[in-house]
TORKOL-4160 file (C-alpha; in steps of 0.2 Angstrom, whole numbers, padded with zeros to 4 digits, m for minus):
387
<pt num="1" X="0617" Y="m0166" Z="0488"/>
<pt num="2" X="0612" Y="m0183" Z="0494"/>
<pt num="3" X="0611" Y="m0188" Z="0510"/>
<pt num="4" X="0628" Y="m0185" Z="0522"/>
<pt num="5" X="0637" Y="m0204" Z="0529"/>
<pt num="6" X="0644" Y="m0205" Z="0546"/>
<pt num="7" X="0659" Y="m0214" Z="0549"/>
<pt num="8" X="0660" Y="m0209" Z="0568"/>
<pt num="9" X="0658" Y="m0221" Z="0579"/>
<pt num="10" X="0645" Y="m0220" Z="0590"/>
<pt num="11" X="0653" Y="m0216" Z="0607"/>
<pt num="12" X="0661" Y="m0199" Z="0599"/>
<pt num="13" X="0645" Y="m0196" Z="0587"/>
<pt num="14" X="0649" Y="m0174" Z="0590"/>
<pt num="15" X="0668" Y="m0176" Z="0590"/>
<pt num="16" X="0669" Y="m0157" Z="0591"/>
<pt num="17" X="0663" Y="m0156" Z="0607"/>
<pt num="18" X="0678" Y="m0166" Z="0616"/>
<pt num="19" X="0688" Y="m0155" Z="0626"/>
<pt num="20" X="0678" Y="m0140" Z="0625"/>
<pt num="21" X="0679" Y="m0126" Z="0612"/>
<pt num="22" X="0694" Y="m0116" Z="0623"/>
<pt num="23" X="0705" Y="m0132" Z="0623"/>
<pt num="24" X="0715" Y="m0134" Z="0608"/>
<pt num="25" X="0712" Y="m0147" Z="0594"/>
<pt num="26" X="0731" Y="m0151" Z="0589"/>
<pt num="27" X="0743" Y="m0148" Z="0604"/>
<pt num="28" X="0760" Y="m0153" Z="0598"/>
<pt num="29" X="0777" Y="m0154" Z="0611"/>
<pt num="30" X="0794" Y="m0157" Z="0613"/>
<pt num="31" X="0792" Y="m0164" Z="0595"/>
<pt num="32" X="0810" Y="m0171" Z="0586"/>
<pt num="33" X="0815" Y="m0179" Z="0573"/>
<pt num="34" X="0834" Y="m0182" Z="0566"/>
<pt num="35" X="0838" Y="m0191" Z="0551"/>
<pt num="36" X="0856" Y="m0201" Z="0553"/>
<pt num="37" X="0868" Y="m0202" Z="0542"/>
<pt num="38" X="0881" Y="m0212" Z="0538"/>
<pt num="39" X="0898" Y="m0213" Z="0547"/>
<pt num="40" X="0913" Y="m0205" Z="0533"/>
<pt num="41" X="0929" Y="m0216" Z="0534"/>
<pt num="42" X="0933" Y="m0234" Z="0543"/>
<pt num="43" X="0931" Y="m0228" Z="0561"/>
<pt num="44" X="0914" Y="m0235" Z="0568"/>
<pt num="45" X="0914" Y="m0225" Z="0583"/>
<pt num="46" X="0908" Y="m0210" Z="0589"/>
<pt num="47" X="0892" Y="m0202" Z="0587"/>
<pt num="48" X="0883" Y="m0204" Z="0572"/>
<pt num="49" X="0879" Y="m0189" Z="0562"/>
<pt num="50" X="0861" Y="m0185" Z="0559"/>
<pt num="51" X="0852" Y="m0171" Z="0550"/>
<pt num="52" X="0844" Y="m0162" Z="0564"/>
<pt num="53" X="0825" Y="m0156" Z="0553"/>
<pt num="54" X="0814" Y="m0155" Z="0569"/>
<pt num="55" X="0823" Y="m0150" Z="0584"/>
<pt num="56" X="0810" Y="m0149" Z="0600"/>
<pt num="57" X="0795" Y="m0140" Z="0591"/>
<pt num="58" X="0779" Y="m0136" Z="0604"/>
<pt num="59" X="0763" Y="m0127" Z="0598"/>
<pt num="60" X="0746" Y="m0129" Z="0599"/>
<pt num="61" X="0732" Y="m0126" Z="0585"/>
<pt num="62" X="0717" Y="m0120" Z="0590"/>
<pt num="63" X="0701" Y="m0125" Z="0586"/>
<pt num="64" X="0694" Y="m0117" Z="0570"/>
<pt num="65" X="0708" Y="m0108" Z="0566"/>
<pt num="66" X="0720" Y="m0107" Z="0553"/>
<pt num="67" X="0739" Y="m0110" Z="0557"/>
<pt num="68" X="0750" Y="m0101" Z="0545"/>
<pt num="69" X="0769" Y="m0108" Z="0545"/>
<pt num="70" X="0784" Y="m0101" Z="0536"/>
<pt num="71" X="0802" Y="m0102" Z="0536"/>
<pt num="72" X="0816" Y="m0104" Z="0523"/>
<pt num="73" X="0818" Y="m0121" Z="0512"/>
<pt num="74" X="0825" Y="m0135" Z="0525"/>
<pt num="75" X="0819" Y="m0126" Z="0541"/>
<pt num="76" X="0807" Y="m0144" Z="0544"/>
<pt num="77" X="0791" Y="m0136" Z="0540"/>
<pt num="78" X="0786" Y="m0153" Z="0528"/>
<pt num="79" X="0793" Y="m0162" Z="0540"/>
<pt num="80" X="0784" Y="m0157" Z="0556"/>
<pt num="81" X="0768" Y="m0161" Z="0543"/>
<pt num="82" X="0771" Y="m0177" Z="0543"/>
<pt num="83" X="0777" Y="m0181" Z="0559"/>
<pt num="84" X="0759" Y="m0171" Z="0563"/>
<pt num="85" X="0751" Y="m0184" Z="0551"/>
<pt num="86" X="0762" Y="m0200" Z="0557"/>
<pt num="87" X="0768" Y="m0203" Z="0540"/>
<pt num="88" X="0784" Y="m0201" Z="0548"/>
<pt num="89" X="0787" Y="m0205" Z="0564"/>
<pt num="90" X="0797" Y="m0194" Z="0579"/>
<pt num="91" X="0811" Y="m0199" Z="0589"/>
<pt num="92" X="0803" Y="m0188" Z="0603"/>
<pt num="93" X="0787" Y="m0179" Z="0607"/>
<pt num="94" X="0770" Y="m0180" Z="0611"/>
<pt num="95" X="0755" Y="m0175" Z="0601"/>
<pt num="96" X="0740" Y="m0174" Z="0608"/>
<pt num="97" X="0724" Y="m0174" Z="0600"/>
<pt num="98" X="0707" Y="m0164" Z="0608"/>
<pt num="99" X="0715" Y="m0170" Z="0621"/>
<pt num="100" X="0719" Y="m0188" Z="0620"/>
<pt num="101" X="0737" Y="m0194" Z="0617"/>
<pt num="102" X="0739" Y="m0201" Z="0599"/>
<pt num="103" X="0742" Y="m0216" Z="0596"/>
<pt num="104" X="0735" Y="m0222" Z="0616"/>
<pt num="105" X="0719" Y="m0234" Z="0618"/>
<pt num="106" X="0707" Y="m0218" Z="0620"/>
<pt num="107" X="0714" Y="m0212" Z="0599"/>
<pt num="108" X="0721" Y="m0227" Z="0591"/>
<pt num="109" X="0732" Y="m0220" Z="0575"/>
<pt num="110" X="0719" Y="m0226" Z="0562"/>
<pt num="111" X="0706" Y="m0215" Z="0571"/>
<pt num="112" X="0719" Y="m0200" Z="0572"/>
<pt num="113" X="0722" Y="m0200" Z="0554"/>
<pt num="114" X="0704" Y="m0201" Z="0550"/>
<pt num="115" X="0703" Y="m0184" Z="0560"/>
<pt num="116" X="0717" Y="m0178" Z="0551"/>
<pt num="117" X="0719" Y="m0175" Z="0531"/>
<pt num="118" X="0734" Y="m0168" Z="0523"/>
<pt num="119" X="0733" Y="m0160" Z="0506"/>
<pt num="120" X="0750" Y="m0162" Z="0495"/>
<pt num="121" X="0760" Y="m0149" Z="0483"/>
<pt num="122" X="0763" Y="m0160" Z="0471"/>
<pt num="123" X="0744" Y="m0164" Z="0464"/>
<pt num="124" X="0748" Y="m0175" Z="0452"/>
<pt num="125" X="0761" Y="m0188" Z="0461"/>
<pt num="126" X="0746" Y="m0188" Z="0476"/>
<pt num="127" X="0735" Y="m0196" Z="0467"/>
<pt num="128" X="0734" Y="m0213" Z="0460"/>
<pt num="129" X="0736" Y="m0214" Z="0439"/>
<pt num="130" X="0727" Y="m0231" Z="0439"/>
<pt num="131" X="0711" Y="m0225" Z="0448"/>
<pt num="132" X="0697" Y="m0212" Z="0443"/>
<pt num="133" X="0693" Y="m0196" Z="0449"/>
<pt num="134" X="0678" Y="m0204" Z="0459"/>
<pt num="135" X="0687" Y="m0219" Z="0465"/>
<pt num="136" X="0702" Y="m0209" Z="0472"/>
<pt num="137" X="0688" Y="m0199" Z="0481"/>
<pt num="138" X="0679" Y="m0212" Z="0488"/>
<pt num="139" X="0694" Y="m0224" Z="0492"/>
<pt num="140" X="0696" Y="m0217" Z="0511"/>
<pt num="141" X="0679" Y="m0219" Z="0514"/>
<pt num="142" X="0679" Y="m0237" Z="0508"/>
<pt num="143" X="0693" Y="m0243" Z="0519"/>
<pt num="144" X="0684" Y="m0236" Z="0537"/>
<pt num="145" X="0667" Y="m0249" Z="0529"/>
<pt num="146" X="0657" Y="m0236" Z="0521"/>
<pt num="147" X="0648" Y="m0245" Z="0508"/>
<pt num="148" X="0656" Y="m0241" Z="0491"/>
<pt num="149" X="0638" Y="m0236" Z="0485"/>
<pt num="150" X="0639" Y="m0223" Z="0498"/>
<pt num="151" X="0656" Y="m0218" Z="0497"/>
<pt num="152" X="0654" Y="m0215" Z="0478"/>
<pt num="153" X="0640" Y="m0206" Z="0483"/>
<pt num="154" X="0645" Y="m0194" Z="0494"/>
<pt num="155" X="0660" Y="m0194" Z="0482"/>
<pt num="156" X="0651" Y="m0185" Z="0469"/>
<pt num="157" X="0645" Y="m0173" Z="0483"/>
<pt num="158" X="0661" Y="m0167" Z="0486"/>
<pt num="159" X="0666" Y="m0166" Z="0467"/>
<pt num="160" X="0652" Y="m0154" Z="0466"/>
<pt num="161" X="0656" Y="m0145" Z="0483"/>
<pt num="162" X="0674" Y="m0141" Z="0476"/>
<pt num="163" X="0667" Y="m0133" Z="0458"/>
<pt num="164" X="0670" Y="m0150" Z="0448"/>
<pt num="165" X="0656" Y="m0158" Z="0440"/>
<pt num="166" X="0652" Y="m0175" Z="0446"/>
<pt num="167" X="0645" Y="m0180" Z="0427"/>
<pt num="168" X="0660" Y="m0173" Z="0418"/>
<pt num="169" X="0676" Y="m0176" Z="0428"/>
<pt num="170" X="0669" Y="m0192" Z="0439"/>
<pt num="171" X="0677" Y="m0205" Z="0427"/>
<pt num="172" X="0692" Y="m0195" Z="0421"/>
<pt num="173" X="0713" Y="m0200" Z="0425"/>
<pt num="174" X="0723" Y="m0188" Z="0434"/>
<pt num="175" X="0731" Y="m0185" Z="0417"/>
<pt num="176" X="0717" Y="m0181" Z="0410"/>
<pt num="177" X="0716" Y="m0163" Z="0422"/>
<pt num="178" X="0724" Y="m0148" Z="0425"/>
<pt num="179" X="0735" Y="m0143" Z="0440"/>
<pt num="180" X="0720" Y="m0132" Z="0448"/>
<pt num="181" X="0707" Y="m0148" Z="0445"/>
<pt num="182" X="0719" Y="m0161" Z="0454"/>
<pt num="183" X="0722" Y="m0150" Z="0467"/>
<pt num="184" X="0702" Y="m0147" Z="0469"/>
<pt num="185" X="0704" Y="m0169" Z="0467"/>
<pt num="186" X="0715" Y="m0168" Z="0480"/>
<pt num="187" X="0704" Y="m0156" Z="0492"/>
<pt num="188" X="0689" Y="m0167" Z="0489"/>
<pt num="189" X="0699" Y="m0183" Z="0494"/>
<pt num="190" X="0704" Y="m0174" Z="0511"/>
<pt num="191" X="0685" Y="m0171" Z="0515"/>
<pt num="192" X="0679" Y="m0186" Z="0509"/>
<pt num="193" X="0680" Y="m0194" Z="0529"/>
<pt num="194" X="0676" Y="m0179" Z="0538"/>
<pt num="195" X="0693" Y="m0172" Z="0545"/>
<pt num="196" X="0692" Y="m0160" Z="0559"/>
<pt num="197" X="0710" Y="m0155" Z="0554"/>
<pt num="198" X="0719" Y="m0154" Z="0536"/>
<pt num="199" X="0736" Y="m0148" Z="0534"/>
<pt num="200" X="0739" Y="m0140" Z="0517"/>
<pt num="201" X="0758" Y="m0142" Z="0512"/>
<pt num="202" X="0762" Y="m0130" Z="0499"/>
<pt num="203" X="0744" Y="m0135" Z="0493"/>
<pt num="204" X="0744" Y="m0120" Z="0480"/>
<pt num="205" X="0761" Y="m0114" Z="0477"/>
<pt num="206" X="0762" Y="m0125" Z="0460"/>
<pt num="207" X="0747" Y="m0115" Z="0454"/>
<pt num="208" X="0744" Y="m0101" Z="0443"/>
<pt num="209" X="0740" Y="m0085" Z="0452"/>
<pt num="210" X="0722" Y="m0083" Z="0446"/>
<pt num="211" X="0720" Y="m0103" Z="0449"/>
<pt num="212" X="0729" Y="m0101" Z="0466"/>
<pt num="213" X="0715" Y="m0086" Z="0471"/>
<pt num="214" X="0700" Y="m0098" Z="0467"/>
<pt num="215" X="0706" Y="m0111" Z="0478"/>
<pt num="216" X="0711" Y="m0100" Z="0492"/>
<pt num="217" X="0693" Y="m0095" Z="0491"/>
<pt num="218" X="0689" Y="m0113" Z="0488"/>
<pt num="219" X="0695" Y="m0117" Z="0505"/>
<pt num="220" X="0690" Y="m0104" Z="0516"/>
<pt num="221" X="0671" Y="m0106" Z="0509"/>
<pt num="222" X="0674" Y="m0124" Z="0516"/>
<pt num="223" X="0682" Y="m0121" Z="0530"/>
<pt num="224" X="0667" Y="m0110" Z="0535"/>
<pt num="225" X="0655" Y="m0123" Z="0530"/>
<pt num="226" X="0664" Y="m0140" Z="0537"/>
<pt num="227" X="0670" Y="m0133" Z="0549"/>
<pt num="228" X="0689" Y="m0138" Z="0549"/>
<pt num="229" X="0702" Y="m0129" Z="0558"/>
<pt num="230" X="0720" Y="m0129" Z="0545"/>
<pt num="231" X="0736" Y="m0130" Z="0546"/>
<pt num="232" X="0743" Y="m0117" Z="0531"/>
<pt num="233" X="0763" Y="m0121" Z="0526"/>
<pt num="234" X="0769" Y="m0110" Z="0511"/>
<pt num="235" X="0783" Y="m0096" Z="0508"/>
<pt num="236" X="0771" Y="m0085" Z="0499"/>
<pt num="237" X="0770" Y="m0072" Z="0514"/>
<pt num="238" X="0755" Y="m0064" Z="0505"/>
<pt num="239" X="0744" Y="m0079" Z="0505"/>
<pt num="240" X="0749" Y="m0084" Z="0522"/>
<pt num="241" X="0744" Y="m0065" Z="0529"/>
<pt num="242" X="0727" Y="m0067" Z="0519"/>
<pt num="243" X="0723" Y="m0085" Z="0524"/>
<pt num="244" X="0729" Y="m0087" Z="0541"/>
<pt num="245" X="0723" Y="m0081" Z="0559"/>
<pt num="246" X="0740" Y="m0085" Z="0569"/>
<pt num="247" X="0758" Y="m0086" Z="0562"/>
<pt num="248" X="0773" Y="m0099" Z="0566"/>
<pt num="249" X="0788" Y="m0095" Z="0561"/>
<pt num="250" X="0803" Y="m0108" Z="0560"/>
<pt num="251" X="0821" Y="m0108" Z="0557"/>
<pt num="252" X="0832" Y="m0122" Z="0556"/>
<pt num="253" X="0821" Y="m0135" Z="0565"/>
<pt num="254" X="0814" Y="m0123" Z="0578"/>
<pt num="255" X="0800" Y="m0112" Z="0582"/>
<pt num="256" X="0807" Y="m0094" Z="0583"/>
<pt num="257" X="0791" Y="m0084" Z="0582"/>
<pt num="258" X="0770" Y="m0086" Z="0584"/>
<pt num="259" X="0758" Y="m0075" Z="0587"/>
<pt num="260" X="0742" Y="m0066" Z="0579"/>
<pt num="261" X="0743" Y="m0065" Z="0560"/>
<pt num="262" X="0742" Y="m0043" Z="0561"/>
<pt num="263" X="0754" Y="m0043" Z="0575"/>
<pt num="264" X="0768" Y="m0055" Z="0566"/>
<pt num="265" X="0765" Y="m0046" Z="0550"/>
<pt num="266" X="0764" Y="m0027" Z="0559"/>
<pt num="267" X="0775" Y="m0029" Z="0575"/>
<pt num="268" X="0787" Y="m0044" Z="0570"/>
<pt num="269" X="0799" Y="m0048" Z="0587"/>
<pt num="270" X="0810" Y="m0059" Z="0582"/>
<pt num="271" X="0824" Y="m0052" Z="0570"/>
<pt num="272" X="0822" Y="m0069" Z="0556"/>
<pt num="273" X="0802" Y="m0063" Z="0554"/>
<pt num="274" X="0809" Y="m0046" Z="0550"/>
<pt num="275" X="0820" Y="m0052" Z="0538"/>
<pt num="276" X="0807" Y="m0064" Z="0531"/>
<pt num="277" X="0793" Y="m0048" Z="0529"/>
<pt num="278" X="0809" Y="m0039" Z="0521"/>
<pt num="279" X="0809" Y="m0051" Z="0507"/>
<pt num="280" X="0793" Y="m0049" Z="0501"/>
<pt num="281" X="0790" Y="m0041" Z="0484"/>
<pt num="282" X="0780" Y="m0025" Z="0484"/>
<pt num="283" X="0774" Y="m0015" Z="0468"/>
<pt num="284" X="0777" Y="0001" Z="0478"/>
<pt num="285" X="0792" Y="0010" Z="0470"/>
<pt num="286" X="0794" Y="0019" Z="0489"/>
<pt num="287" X="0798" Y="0003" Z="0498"/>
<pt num="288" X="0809" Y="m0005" Z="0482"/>
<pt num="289" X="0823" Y="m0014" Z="0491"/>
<pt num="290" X="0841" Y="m0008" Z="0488"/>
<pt num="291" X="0849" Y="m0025" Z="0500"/>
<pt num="292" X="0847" Y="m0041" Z="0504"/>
<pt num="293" X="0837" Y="m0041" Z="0520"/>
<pt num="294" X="0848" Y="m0058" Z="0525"/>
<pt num="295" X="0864" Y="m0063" Z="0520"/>
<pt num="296" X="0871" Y="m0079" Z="0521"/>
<pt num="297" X="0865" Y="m0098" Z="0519"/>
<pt num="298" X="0855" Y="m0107" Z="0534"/>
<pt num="299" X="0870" Y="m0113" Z="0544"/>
<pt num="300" X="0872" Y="m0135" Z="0542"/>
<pt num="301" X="0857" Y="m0144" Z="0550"/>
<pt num="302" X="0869" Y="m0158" Z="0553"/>
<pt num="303" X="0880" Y="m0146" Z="0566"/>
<pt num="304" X="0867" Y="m0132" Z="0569"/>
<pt num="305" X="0878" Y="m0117" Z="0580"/>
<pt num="306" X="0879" Y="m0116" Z="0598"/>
<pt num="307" X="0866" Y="m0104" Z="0609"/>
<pt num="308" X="0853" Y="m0094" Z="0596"/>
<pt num="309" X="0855" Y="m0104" Z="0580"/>
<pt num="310" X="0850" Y="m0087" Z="0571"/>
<pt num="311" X="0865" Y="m0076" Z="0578"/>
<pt num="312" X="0878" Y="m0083" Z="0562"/>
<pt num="313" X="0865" Y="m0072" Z="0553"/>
<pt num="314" X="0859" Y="m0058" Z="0564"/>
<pt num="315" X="0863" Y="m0041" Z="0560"/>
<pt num="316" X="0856" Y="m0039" Z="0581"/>
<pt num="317" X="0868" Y="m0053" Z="0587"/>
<pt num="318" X="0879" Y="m0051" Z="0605"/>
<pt num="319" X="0891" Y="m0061" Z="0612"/>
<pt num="320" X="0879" Y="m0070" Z="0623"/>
<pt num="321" X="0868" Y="m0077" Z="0609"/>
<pt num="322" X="0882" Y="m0089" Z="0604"/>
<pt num="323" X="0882" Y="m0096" Z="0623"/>
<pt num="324" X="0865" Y="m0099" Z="0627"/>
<pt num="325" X="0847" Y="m0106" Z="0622"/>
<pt num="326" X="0835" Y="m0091" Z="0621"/>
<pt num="327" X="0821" Y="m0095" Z="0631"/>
<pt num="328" X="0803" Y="m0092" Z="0624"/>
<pt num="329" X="0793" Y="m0078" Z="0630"/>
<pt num="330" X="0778" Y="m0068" Z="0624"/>
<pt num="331" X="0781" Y="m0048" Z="0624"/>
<pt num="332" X="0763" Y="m0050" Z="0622"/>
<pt num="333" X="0746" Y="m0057" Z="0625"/>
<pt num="334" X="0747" Y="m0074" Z="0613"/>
<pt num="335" X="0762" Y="m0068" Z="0604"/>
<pt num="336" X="0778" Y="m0079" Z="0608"/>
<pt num="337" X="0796" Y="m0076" Z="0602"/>
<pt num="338" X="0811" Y="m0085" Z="0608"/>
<pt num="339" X="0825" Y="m0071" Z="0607"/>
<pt num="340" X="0836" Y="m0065" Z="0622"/>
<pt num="341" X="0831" Y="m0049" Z="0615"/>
<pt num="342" X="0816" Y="m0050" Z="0624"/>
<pt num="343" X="0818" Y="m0059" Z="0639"/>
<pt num="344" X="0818" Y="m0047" Z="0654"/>
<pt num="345" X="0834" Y="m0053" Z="0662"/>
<pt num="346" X="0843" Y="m0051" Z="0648"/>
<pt num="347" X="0847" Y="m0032" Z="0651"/>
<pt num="348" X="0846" Y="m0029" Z="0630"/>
<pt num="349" X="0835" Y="m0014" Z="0623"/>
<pt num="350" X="0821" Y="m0022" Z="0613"/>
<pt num="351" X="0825" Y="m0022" Z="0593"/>
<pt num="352" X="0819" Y="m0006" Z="0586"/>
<pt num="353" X="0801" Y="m0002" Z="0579"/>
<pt num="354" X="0800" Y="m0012" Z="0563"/>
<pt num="355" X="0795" Y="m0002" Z="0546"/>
<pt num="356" X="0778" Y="m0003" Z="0539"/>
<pt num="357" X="0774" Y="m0021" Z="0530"/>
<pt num="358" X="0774" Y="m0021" Z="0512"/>
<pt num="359" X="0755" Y="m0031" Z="0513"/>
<pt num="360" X="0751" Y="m0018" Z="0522"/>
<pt num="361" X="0732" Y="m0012" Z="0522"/>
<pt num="362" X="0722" Y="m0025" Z="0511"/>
<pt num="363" X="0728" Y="m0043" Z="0517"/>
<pt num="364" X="0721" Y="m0050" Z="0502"/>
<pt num="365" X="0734" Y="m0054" Z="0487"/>
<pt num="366" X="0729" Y="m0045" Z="0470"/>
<pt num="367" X="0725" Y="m0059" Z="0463"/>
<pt num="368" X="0712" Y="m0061" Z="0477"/>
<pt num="369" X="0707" Y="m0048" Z="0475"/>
<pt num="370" X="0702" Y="m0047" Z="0459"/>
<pt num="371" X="0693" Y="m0064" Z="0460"/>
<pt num="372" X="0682" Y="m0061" Z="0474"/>
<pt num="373" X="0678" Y="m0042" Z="0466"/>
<pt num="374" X="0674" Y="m0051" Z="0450"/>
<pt num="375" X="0666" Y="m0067" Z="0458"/>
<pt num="376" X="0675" Y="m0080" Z="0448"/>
<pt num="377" X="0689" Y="m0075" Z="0438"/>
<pt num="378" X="0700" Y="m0058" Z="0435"/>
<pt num="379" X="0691" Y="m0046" Z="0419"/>
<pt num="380" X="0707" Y="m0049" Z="0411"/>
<pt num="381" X="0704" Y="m0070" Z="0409"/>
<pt num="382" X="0683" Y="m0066" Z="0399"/>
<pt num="383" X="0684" Y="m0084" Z="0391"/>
<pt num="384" X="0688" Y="m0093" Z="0407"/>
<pt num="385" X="0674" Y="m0089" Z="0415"/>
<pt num="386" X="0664" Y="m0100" Z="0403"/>
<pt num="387" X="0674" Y="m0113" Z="0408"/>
């Protein structure tokens, strides 16, 4: 590989050691963001109905780590990316960066979202159709005044780094791949300014499963060797307990549930994880499942229920839950979980034990698995690995 560029400034030339290693990298709070709508009718009174995606979200990302997040469709989990990345911006909330305030004279926004890369689902809509593989690479590099000789350089590095090679692909159009090479594109772009943190979005869930291993691998060899800490949004249950260290849990614009990856997965507290860990298939004929875990749409984000906005849904539900806020509390060391359930005032016996998870035992996917037995691809696939 040629030789690596800097693009820090001088005054933060070992970024990494701002803070401290204990202090978190990402600490997001009070974040909101509502959507309004438009008024129904002639009346132009009244409040203005707005879609409620993020409502008061607050957790921290540690350093190195990866940050597993799940929920149902419309919970706010894309949306709390963006507001994360400041491609959308929140009505409230503060996040603060190794800490320094974004967006303040210590981290100005340009410098923040140099730190901060996001990979997309969709691979082919991310990327320009008019510009080359190289260019699209070596495009972020160019705007912060890396030379473009540089930039192309260290371009080709990365192409190389994420299994693509530089003298094949380099010129080629986004059409001109498949969905497991644009994504690798895509992954290659994110690194391309030295991020300390990417957010991955959905960033495999369009992918074959035997495509889908060799990137999860992809990432966690480079995450290892960069050093990047990532923040892991997907519904795949099975790839979030292989890939992630900690576990956030949301539903309906709130945070419900975080803790240590075995401990969500093994001891879920709040009754929405159980119901999510329910749902996921198993290829074990003891633990087919005969009901639907959880019944029910998500209640409307535009007038979300009063108190626990789980308790419409929740086969564990008292009176009280409709009346007040759960507070959120951690049953255990690092493992938060905002239920009434648990809080000791509440007078309520703790949900009972939870059944054994259907991941249980090896965290890794099959697929997995079977990639990192084999070394590149599944037995199964002989002519793919020639490719």
């Amino acid at each position: 590989m040629s030789q690596m560029f800097s693009i820090v400034p001088a005054a933060l030339a070992d970024p990494r050691d701002l803070g401290g290693p204990r202090q978190p990298l990402l600490r997001v709070q009070h974040l909101q963001k509502h959507f309004p709508l438009k008024r129904k009718g002639l009346a132009p009174w009244g409040p203005r109905p707005a879609v409620r995606a993020v409502d008061d979200v607050s957790f921290d990302i540690k350093k190195g780590e990866t940050l597993g997040v799940v929920g149902e469709s419309g919970c706010g989990k894309s949306t709390t990316a963006r507001l994360l990345m400041q491609l959308t911006r929140q009505d409230r909330g503060e996040l603060v960066f190794d800490g320094q305030t974004v967006g303040s004279r210590a981290l100005p926004l340009r410098e923040f979202r140099r730190q901060t890369q996001m990979v997309f689902q969709d691979s082919y809509s991310s990327l320009n159709p008019r510009m080359t593989i190289e260019d699209s690479v070596a495009f972020g590099p160019t705007v912060h005044g890396v030379p473009q000789r540089a930039a192309l350089a260290r371009a080709h590095d990365l192409l190389a780094r994420v299994g693509l090679d530089p003298a094949r692909f380099a010129g080629r159009y986004p059409h001109e791949l498949s969905g497991g090479q644009r994504q690798r594109v895509n992954i290659a772009r994110a690194l391309a300014l030295e991020p300390r943190l990417v957010i991955l979005d959905e960033a495999v869930s369009a992918l074959d499963k035997s495509v889908e291993a060799q990137v999860l691998n992809l990432l966690e060899d480079l995450k290892r060797d960069f050093g990047l800490t990532y923040l892991f949004i997907s519904h795949d249950l099975h790839v979030v307990r292989y890939v992630s260290d900690r576990v956030l849990v949301m539903y309906l614009g709130q945070v419900v549930e975080v803790g240590p990856s075995e401990q969500v997965f093994d001891a879920p507290r709040h009754p929405y994880t159980r119901a999510l860990l329910q749902s996921m298939p198993s290829a074990d004929p003891l633990q087919r499942t005969t009901e639907a875990p959880l019944s029910g749409d998500p209640p409307n984000p535009i007038d979300p229920p009063t108190g626990c906005r789980f308790h419409t849904r929740c086969a564990f539900a008292q009176p009280v839950c409709a009346q007040r806020m759960p507070a959120f509390v951690e049953p255990a060391p690092g493992h938060g979980v905002a239920c009434l359930r648990w809080e000791p005032e509440s007078g309520y016996e703790p949900l009972p034990d939870f059944p054994p998870c259907p991941a249980a035992g090896d965290r890794r996917p099959t697929a997995v698995r079977a990639v990192h037995a084999a070394g590149e691809l599944p037995d199964i696939f002989p002519e793919a690995q020639r490719g």
